[in-house]
C-alpha positions in Angstrom: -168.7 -100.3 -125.9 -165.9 -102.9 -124.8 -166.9 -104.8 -122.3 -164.0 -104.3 -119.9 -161.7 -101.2 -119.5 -158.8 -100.8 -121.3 -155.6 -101.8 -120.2 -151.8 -101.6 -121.1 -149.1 -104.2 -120.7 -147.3 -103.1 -118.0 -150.7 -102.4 -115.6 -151.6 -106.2 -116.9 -147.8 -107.6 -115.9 -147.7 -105.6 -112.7 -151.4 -107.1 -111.5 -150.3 -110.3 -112.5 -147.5 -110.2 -110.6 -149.8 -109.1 -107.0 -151.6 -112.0 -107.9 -148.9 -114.2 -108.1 -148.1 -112.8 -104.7 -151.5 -113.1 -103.3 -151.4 -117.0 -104.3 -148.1 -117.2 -102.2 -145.6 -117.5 -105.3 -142.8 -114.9 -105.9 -140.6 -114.7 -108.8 -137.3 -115.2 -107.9 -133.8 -114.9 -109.7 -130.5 -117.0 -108.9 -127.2 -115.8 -109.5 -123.9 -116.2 -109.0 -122.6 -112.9 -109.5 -119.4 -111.4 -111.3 -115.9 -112.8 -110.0 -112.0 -112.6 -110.5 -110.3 -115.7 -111.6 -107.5 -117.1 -109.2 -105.0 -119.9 -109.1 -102.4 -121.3 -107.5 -98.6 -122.6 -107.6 -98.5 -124.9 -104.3 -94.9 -126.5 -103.2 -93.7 -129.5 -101.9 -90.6 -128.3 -101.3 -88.1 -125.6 -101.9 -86.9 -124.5 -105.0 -83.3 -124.7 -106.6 -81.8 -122.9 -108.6 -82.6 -122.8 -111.9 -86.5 -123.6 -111.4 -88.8 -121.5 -113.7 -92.1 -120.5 -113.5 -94.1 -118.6 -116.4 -96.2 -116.8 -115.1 -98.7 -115.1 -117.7 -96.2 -115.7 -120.2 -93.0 -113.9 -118.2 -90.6 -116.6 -117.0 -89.8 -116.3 -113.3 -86.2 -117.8 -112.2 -85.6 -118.9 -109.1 -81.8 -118.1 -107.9 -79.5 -118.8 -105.1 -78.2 -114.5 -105.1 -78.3 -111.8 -106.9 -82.0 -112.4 -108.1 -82.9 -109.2 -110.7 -87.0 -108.9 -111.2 -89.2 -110.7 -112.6 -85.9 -113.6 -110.8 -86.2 -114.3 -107.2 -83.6 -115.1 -104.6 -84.1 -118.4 -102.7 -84.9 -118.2 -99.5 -83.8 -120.2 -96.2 -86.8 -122.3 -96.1 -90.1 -122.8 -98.2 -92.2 -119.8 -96.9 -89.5 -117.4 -96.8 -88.8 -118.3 -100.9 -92.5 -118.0 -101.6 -92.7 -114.3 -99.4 -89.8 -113.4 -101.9 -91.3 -114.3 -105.2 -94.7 -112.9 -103.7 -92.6 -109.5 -102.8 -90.5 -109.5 -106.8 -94.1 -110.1 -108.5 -96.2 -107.7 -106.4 -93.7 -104.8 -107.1 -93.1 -105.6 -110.5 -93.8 -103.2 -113.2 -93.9 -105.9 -116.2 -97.5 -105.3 -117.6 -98.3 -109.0 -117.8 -97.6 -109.6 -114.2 -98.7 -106.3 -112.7 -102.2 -107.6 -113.4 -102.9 -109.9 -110.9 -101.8 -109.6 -106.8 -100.2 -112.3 -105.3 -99.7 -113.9 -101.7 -97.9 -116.5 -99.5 -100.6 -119.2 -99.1 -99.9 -120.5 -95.7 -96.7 -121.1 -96.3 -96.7 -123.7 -99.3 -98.5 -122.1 -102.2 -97.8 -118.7 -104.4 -101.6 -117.4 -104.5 -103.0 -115.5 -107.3 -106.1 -113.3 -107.6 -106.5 -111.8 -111.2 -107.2 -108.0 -110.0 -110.5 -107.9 -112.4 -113.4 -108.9 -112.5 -114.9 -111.0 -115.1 -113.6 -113.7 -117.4 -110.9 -112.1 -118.8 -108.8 -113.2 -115.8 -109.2 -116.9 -117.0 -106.7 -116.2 -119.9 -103.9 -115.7 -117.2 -101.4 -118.2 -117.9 -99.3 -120.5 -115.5 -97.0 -122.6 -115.5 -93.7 -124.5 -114.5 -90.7 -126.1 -114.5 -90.4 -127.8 -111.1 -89.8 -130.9 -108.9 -91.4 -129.3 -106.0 -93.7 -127.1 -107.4 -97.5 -127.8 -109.5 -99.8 -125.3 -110.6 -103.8 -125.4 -110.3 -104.5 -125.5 -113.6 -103.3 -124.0 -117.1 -104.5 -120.6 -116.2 -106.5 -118.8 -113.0 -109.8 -120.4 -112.9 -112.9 -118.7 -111.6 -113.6 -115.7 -113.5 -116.9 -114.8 -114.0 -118.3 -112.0 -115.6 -121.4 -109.2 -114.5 -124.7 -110.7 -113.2 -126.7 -107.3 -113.5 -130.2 -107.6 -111.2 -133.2 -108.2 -113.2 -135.8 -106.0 -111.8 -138.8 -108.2 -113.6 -138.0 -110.5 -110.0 -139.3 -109.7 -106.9 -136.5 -111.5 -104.7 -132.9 -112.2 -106.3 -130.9 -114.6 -103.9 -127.5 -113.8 -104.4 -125.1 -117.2 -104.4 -121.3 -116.6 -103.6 -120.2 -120.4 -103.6 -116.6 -121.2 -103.0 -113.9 -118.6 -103.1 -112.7 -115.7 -100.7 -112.9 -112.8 -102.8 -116.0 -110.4 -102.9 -118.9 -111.6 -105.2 -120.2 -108.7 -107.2 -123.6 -108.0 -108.6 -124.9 -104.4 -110.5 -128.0 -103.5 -109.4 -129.5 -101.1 -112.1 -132.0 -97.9 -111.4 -135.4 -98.9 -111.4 -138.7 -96.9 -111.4 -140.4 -94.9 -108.9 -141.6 -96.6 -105.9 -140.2 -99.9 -107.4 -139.3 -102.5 -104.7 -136.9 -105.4 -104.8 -135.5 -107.8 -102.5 -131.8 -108.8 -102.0 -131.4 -112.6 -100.3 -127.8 -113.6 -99.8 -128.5 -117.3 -99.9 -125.1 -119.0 -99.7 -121.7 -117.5 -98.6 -118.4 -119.0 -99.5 -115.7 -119.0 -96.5 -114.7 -115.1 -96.2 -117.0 -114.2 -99.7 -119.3 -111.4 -99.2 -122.0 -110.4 -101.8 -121.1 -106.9 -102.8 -124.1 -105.5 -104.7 -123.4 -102.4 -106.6 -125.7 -98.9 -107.6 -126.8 -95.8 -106.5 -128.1 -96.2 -103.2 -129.2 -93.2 -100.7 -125.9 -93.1 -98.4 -123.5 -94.8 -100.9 -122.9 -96.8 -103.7 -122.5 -100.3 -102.2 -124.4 -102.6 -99.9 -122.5 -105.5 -98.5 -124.3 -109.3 -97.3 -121.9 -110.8 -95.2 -123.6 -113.4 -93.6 -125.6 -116.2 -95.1 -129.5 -115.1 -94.1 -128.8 -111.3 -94.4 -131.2 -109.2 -97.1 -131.9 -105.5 -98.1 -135.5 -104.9 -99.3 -134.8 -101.6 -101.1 -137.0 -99.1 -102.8 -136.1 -96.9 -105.5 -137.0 -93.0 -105.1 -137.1 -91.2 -108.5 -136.2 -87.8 -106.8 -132.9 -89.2 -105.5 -132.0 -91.6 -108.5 -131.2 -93.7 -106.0 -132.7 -96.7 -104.1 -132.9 -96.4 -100.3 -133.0 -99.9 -97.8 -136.3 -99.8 -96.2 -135.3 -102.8 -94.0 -133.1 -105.9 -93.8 -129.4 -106.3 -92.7 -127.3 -104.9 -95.2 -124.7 -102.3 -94.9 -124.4 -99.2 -97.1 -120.9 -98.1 -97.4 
């Protein structure tokens, strides 16, 4: 007769885990989460005529009248050109441009957020050929692709670092009665943590403020996992 009573792996895991617990450690997981790419054109000064900008491989022309799209008429001063480029690129049905959304950076930069998540956005190209203009880099920077929650962790804190888009995580079904803990850790300026699932009363739960958590369970019955405290909010 063996000795002790028999056991399977996950039992063994799932005790070793409670102890782990008991001695005051918890298995934790760090991630940054899934992000688009962006980048910037930023201006020293206004345009003239003639000034071309590639932007993911379509040239963009800058022109004193009688600009016709992807061009753009000059404006009377620096912010007024940049709110017309931003207004020719945004309504612009030329597949290369049309994915990404742009916007007048305070007045002195042409600010571009790759509409997708992941790394892909990274291989959006800029450039240009301007006195008074420099671009950010090569390409939109920044792009990160899908951190999906391990549920082998206990608490994941969720990092969204610099940036002021949405930081994405997937949080995948788990098994019944299986608890987890969400931590947002550290929030970029305007950068939520957006984790998404199936959840009971929607399919996303937003962190907004560094300090906020959801400690979730997951209910078979439902397919869903339900917030049994914390701060988040289920939209």
């Amino acid at each position: 007769m063996a000795p002790y009573p028999s056991f399977n792996k996950a039992s063994f895991e799932h005790g070793y885990k409670i102890a782990e617990l008991a001695a005051g450690r918890v298995q934790s997981q760090n991630l940054g989460g899934k992000r688009q790419a962006t980048g910037d054109i930023t201006f020293t000064g206004q345009p003239i005529t003639g000034d071309v900008f590639t932007i993911n491989g379509v040239a963009v022309t800058a022109r004193t009248a009688g600009a016709v799209s992807p061009d753009f008429n000059i404006g009377a001063d620096l912010t007024s050109s940049i709110t017309a480029l931003v207004g020719v690129l945004n309504a612009s049905a030329n597949a290369n441009l049309s994915k990404a959304t742009y916007s007048n950076g305070g007045g002195t930069k042409l600010h571009i957020v790759f509409d997708t998540y992941g790394s892909a956005g990274n291989a959006f190209t800029l450039a240009e050929i301007s006195a008074s203009a420099s671009v950010s880099a090569a390409g939109l920077t920044g792009g990160t692709d899908a951190d999906v929650l391990s549920l082998d962790a206990e608490t994941k804190a969720l990092s969204t670092v610099a940036g002021s888009t949405v930081t994405e995580f997937d949080l995948p079904a788990g098994e019944e009665g299986q608890e987890t803990t969400l931590y947002l850790a550290i929030k970029g300026a305007g950068s939520n943590a957006q984790i998404n699932g199936a959840f009971g009363g929607g399919t996303k739960l937003t962190l907004d403020t560094a300090g906020k958590f959801a400690k979730l369970k997951y209910f078979a019955g439902i397919a869903a996992w339900a917030q049994i405290a914390g701060t988040g909010a289920l939209s």
